[in-house]
Residue frames relative to the residue before (quaternion, step in Angstrom):
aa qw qx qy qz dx dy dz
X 1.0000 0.0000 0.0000 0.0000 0.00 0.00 0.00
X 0.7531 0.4597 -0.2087 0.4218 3.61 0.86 -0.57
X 0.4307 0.5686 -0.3062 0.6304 3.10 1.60 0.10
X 0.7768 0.2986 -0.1953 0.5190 3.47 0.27 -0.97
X 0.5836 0.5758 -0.3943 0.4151 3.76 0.96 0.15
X 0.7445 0.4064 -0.0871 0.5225 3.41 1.10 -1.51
X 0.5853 0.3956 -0.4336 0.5594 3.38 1.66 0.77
X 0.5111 0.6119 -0.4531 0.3987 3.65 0.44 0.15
X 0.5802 -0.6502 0.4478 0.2000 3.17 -1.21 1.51
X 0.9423 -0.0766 0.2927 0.1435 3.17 -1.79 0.57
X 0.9025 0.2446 0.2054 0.2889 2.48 -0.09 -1.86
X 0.4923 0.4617 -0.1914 0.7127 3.16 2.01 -0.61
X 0.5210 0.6417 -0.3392 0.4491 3.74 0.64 -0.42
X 0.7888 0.2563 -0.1617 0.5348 3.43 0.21 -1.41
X 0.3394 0.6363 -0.4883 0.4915 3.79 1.48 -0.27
X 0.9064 0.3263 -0.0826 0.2552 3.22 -0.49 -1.22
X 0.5246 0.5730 -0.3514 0.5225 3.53 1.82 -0.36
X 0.8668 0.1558 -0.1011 0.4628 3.66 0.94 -1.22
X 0.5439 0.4903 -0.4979 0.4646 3.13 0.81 1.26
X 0.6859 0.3253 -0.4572 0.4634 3.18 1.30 -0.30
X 0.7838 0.4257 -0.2780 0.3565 3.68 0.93 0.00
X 0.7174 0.1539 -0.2309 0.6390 3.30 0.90 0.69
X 0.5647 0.5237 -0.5742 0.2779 3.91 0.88 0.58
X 0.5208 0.6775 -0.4367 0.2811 3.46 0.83 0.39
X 0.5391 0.5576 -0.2671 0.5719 2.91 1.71 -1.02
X 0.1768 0.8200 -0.3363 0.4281 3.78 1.07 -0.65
X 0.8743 0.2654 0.1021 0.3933 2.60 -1.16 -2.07
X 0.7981 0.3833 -0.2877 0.3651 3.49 0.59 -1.24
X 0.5387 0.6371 -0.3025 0.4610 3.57 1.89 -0.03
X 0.7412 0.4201 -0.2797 0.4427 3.15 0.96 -0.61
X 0.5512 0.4640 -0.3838 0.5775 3.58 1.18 -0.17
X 0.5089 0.7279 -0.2960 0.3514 3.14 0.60 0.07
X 0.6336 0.5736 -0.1159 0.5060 2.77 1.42 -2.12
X 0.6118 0.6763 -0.1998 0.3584 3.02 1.32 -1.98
X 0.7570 0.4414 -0.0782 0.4754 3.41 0.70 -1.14
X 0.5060 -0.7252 0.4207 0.2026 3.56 -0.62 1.52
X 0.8637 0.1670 -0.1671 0.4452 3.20 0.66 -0.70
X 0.5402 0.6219 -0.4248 0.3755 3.24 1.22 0.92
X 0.5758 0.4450 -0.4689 0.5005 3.77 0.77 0.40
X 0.8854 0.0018 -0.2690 0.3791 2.37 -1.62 1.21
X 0.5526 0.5642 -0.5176 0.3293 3.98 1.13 1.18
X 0.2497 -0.7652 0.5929 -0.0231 3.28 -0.05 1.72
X 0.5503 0.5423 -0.4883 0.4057 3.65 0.62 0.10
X 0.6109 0.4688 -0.4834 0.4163 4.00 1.11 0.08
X 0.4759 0.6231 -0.5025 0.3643 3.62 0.91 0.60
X 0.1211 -0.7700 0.6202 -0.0880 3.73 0.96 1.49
X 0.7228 -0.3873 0.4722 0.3234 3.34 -1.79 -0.06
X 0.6076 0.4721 -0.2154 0.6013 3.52 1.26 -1.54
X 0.5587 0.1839 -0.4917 0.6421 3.98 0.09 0.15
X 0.7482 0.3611 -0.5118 0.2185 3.50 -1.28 -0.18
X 0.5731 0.5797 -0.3311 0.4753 2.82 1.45 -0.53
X 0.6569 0.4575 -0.2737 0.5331 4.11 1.12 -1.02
X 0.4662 0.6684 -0.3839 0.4342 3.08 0.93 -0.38
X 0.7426 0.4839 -0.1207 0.4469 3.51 0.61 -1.75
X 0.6412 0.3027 -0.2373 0.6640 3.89 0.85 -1.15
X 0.5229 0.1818 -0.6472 0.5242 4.38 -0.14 0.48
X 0.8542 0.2378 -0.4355 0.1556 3.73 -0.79 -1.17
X 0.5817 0.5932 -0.4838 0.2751 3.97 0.79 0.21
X 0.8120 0.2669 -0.3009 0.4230 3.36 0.40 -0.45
X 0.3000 0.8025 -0.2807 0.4328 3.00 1.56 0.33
X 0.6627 0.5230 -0.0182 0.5358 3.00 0.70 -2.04
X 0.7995 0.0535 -0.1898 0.5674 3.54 0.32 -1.06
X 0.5270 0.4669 -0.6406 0.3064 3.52 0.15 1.01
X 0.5877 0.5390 -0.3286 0.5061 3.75 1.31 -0.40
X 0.6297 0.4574 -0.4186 0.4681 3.62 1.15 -0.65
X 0.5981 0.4616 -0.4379 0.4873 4.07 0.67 -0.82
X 0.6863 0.2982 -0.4977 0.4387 3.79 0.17 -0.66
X 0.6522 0.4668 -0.5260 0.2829 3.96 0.03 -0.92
X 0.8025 0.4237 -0.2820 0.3113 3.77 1.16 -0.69
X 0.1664 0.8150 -0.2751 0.4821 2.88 1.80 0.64
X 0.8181 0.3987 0.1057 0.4008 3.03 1.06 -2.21
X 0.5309 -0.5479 0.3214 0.5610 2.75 1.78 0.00
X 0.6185 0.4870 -0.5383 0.3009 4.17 0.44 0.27
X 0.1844 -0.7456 0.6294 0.1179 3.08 -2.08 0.29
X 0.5442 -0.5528 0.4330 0.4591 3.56 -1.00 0.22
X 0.5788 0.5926 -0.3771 0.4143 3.16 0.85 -0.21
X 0.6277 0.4942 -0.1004 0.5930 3.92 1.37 -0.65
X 0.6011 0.4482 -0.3314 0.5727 3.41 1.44 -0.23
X 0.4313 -0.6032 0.5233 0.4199 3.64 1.16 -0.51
X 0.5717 0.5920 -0.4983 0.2728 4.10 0.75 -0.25
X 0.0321 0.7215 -0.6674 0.1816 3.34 -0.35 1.79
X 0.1785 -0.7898 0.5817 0.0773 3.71 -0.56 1.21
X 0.1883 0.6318 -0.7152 0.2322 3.68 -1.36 0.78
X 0.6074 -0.5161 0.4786 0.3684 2.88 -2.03 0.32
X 0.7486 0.4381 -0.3449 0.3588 3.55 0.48 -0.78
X 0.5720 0.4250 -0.5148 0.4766 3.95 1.25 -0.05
X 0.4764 0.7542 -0.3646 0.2670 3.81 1.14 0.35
X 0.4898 0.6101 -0.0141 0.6226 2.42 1.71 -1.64
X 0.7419 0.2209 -0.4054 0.4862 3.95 -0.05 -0.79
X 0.4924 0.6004 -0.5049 0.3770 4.32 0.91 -0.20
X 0.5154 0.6487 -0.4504 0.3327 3.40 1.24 -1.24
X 0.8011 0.3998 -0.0809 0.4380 3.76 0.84 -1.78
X 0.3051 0.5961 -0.5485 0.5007 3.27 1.34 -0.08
X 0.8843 0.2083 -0.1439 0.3923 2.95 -0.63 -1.51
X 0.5648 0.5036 -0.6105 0.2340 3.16 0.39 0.31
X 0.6427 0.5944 -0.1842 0.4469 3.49 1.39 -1.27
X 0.6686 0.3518 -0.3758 0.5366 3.69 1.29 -0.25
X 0.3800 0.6674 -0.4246 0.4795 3.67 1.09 0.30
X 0.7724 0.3080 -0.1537 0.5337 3.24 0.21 -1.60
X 0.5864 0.5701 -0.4456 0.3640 3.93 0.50 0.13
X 0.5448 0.6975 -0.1879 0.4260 2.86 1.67 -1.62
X 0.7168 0.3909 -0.1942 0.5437 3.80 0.97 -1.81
X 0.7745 0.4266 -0.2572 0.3899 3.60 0.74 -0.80
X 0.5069 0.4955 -0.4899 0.5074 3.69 1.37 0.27
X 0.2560 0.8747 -0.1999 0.3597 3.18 1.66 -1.28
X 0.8376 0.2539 0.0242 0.4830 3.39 -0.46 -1.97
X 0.9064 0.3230 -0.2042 0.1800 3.10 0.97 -0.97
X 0.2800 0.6038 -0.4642 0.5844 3.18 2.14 0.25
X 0.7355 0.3824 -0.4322 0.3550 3.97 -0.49 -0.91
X 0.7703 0.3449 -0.3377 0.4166 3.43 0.46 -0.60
X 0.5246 0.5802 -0.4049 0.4735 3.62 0.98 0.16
X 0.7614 -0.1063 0.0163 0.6392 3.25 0.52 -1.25
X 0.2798 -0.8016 0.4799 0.2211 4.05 -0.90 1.01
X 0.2942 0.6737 -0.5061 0.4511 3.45 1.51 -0.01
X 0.7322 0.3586 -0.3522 0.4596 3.81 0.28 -0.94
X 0.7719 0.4055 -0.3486 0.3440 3.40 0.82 -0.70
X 0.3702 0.5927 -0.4987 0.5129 3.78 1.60 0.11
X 0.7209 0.3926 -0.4945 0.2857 4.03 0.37 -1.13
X 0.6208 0.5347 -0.3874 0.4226 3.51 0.90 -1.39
X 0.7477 0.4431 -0.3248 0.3731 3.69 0.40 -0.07
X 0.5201 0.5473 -0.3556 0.5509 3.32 1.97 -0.22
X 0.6795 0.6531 -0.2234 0.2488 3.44 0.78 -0.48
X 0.3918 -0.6854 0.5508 0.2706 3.62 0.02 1.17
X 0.4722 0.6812 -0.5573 0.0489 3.11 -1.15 1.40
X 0.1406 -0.7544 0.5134 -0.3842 2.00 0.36 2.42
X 0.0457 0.7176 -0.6942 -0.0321 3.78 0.17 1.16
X 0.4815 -0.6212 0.5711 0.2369 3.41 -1.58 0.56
X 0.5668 -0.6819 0.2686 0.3763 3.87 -0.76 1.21
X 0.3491 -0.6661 0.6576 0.0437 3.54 -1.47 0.77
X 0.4466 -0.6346 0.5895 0.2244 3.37 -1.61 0.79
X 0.6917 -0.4064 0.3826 0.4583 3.57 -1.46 0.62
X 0.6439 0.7084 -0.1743 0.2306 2.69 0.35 -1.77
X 0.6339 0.6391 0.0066 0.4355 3.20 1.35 -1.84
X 0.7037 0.4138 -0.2345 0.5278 3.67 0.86 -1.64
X 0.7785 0.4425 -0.2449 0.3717 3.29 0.68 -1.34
X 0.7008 0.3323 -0.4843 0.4049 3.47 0.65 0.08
X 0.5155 0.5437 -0.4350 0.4994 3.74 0.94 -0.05
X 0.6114 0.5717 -0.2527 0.4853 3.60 0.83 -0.67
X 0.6810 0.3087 -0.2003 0.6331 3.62 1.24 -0.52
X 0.7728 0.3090 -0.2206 0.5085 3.76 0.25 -0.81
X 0.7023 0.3257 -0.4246 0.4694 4.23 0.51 0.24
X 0.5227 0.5297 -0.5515 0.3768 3.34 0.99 0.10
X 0.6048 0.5759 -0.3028 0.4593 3.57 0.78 -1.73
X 0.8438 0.1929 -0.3633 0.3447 3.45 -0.27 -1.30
X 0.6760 0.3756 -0.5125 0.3731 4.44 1.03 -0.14
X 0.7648 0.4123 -0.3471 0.3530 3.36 0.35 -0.29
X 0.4150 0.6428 -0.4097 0.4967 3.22 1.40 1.05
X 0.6584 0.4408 -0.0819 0.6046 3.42 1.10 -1.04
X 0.7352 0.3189 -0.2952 0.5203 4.13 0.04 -1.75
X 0.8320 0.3641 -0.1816 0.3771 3.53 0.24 -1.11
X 0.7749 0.3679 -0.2779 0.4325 3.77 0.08 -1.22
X 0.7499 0.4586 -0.2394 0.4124 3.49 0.91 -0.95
X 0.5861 0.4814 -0.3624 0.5417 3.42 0.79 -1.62
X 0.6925 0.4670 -0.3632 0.4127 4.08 -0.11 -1.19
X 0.8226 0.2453 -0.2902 0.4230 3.61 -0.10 -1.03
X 0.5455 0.4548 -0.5887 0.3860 4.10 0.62 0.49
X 0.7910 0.3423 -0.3782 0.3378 3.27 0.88 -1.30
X 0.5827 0.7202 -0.3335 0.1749 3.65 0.53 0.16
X 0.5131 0.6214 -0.2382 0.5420 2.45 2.03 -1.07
X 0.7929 0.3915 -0.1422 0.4448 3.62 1.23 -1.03
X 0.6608 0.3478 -0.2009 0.6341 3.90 1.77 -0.15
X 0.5565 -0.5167 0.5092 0.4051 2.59 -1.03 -1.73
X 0.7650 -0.4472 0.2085 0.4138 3.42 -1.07 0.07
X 0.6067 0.6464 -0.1666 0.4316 3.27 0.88 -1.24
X 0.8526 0.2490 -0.2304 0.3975 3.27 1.16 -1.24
X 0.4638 0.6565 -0.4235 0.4178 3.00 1.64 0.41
X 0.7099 0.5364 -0.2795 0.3608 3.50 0.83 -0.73
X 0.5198 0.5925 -0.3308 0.5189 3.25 1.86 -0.54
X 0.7779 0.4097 -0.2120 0.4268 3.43 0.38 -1.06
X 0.3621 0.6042 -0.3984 0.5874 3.91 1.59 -0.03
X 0.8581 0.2737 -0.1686 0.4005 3.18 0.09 -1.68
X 0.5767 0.5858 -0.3554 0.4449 3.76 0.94 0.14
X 0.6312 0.3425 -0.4015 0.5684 3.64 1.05 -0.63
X 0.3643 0.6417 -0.5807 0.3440 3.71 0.68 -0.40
X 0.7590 0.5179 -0.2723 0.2855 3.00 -0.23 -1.92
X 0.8694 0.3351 -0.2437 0.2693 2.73 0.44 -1.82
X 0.6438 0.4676 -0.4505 0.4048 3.32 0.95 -0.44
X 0.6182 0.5193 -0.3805 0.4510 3.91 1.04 0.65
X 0.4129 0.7234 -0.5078 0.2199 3.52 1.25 -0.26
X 0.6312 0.5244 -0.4834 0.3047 3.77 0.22 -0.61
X 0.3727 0.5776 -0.6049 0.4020 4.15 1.37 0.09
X 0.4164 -0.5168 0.6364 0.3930 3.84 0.55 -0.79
X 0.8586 -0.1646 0.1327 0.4669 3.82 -1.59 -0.71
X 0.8088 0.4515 -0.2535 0.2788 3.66 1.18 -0.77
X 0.1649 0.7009 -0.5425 0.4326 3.18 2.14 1.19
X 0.7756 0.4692 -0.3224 0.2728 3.47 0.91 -1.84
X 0.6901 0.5514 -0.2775 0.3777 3.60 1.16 -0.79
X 0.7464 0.4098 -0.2541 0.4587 3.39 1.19 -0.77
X 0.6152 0.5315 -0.3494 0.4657 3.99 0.91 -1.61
X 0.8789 0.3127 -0.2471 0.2622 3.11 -0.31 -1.46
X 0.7033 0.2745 -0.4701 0.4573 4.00 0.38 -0.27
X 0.5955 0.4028 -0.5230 0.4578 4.30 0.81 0.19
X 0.6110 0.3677 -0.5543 0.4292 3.93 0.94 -0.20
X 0.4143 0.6541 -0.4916 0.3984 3.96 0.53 -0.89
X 0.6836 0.5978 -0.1671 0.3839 3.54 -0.02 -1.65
X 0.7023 0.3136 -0.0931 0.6322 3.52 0.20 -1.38
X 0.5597 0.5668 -0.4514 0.4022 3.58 0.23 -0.44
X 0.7460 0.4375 -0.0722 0.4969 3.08 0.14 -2.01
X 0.7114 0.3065 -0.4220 0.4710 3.55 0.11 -0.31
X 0.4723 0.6470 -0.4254 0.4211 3.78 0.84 -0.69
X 0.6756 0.5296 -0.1945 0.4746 3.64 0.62 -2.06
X 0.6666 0.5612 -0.2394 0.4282 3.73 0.84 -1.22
X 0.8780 0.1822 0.0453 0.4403 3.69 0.88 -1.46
X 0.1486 -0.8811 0.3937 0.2158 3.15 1.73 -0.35
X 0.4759 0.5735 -0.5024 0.4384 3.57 1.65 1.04
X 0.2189 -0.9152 0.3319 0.0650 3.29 -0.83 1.41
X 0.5073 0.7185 -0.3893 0.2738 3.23 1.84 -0.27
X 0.3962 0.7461 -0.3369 0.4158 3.54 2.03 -1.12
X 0.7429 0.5078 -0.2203 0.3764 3.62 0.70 -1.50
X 0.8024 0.0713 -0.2207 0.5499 3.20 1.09 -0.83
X 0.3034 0.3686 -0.7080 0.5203 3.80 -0.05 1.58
X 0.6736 0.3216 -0.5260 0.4077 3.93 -0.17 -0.53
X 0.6298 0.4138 -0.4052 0.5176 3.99 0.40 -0.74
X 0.6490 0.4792 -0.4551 0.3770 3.50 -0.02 -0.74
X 0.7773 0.3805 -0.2452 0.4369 3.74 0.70 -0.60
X 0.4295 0.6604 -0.4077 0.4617 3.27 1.53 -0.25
X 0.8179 0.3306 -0.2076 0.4226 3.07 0.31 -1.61
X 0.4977 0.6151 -0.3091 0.5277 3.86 0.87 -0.35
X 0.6029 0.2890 -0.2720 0.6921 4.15 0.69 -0.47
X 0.7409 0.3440 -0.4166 0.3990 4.14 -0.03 -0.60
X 0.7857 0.3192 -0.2684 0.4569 4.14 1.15 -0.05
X 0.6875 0.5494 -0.3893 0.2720 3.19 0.75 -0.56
X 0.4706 0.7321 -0.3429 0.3536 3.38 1.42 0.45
X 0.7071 0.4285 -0.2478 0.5050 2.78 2.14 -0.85
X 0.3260 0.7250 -0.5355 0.2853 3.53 1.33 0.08
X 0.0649 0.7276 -0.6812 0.0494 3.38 -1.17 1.27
């Protein structure tokens, strides 16, 4: 079997990294789409999905990490160097993909208010969550997407484009595997994936990328903790 792994092409490689790690989400987006009252209803993020959420991306995660090292990857090639001070630069990550987030934000609605009527049509109404709950999604969805959309997807296509078009195509599977938020994928995913992207492409240092998500997503639930 390991022979017949570490001979597959390229192309079958990155096949098999982001479909198996983000084609569920995929699938569960597009039925979404399918489903009138399922775009943009962020209230099905219950406790019991965050919780499925956690048991698909762990063994998941390290079943894609044993094949990529298999294939020749390392954490070291992912850019995951850990320290206090690549903590510290996540701190400003996220701060700076935050403020993109509010300032794409401000500036679609006041351009066009039709967008700012959807984000207000939109049930987001998530249903309450245990501490217990945010923080481990808050630690384990950062690690296992910004392992896969960002460190991986970026360092194949760079080695094989360019920067630019890596960060595009990062920030596109984002999206898509977020479309079922409805309009407030477009205001929130794409200028905090962009961000993280581009600095990734820039520094190839990935723990920063996921401490900014990790705090992203931790400030967007822990309001609902009840």
């Amino acid at each position: 079997m390991r022979p017949y792994l570490q001979a597959l092409p390229l192309a079958a490689e990155f096949a098999i990294v982001i479909l198996g790690a983000f084609g569920i989400f995929f699938l569960s987006t597009f039925l979404s789409l399918l489903s009138a009252t399922g775009v943009g209803n962020v209230g099905t993020f219950s406790g019991g999905h965050l919780i499925s959420v956690i048991a698909y991306e762990v063994p998941v995660g390290a079943a894609l990490l044993a094949f990529l090292r298999v294939r020749g990857w390392s954490l070291e090639r992912l850019g995951a160097r850990f320290g206090a001070v690549e903590t510290l630069v996540g701190f400003a990550l996220a701060f700076l993909a935050l403020l993109a987030v509010y300032a794409t934000f401000c500036a679609v609605t006041t351009a066009l208010p039709a967008a700012a009527q959807a984000v207000a049509n939109a049930d987001v109404t998530p249903r309450g969550f245990g501490l217990a709950t945010v923080i481990l999604i808050s630690i384990i969805n950062p690690i296992f997407e910004e392992t896969f959309v960002c460190g991986y997807t970026i360092t194949v296509l760079k080695e094989r484009a360019d920067s630019p078009t890596a960060v595009t195509i990062s920030t596109a599977i984002r999206l898509l595997y977020h479309l079922y938020q409805g309009a407030i994928a477009f205001f929130g995913i794409v200028p905090f994936g962009f961000v993280v992207a581009w600095w990734y492409a820039r520094t190839g240092r990935l723990w920063p990328v996921i401490v900014a998500h990790a705090l992203a997503d931790f400030i967007a639930l822990v309001g609902y903790v009840s």
